[in-house]
C-alpha positions in Angstrom: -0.3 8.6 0.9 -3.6 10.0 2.3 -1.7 13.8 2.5 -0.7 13.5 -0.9 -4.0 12.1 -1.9 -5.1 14.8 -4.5 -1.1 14.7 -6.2 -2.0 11.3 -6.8 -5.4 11.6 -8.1 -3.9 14.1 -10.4 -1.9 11.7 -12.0 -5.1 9.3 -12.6 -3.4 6.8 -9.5 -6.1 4.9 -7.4 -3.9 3.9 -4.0 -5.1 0.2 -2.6 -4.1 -1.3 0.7 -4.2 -4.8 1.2 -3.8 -6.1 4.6 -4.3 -9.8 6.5 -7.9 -7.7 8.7 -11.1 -8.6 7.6 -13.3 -6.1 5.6 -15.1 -4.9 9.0 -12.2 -3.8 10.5 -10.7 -2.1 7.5 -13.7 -0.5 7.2 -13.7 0.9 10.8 -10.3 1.8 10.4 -10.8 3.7 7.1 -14.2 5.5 8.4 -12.1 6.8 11.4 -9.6 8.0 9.7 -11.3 9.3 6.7 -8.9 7.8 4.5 -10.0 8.4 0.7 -8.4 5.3 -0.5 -9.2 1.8 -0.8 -8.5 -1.0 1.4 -8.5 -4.8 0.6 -8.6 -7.3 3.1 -6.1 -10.1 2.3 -7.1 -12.7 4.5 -6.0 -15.2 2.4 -2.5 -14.2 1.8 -2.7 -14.8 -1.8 -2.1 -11.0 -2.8 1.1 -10.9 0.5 2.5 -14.2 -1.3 2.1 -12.5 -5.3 3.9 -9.7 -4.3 6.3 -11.2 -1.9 5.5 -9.1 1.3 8.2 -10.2 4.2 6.4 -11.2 7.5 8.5 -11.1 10.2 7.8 -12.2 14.2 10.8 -10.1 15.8 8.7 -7.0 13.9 5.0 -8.3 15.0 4.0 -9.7 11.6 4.0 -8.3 8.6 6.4 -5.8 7.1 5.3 -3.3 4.8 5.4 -3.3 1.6 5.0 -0.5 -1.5 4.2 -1.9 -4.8 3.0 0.7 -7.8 1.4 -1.0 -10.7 1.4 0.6 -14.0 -2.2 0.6 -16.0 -0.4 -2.1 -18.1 -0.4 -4.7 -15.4 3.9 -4.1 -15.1 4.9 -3.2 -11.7 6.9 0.3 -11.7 8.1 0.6 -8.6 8.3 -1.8 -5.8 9.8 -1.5 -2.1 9.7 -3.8 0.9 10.7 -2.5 4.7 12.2 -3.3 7.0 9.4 -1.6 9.7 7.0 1.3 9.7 10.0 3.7 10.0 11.0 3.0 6.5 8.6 3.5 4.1 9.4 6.0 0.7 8.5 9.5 0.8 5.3 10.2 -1.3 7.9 12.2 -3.6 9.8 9.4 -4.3 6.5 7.9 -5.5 5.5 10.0 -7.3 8.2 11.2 -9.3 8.7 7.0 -10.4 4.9 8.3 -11.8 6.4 11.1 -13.5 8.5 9.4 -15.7 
């Protein structure tokens, strides 16, 4: 998402990742890797248990998850994977954005 960054602003998108870290090391992370998105620590699981993100041991915790929420609250597009290998192309994404 961070490469396609600026197609996504253009479409008024803010990208937010939530993730089980704490807010120092998602900041760390984010700093290091310039990312120009958000990131939201869900250390309580509350936001993994809304959207129903799989966690897996066999995969070493959690599995990703891609959820794209329309300005009206309605999600528009939702995908969980099975690992890091399978995760939607930006296009995919974006085109769901289009429409």
């Amino acid at each position: 998402m961070q490469k396609d960054h600026e197609l996504f602003a253009e479409k008024n998108v803010t990208i937010i990742a939530a993730g089980p870290h704490k807010a120092k090391k998602f900041k760390k992370y984010f700093t290091k890797h310039d990312l120009r998105f958000y990131g939201v620590p869900d250390t309580d699981k509350k936001l993994r248990k809304l959207y129903k993100q799989p966690f897996k041991i066999s995969k070493l915790g959690l599995l990703p998850a891609l959820i794209v929420i329309g300005k009206d609250g309605k999600i528009k597009f939702s995908y969980h994977s099975g690992g890091m290998s399978d995760i939607p192309e930006n296009k995919i994404i974006l085109d769901v954005l289009s429409k």
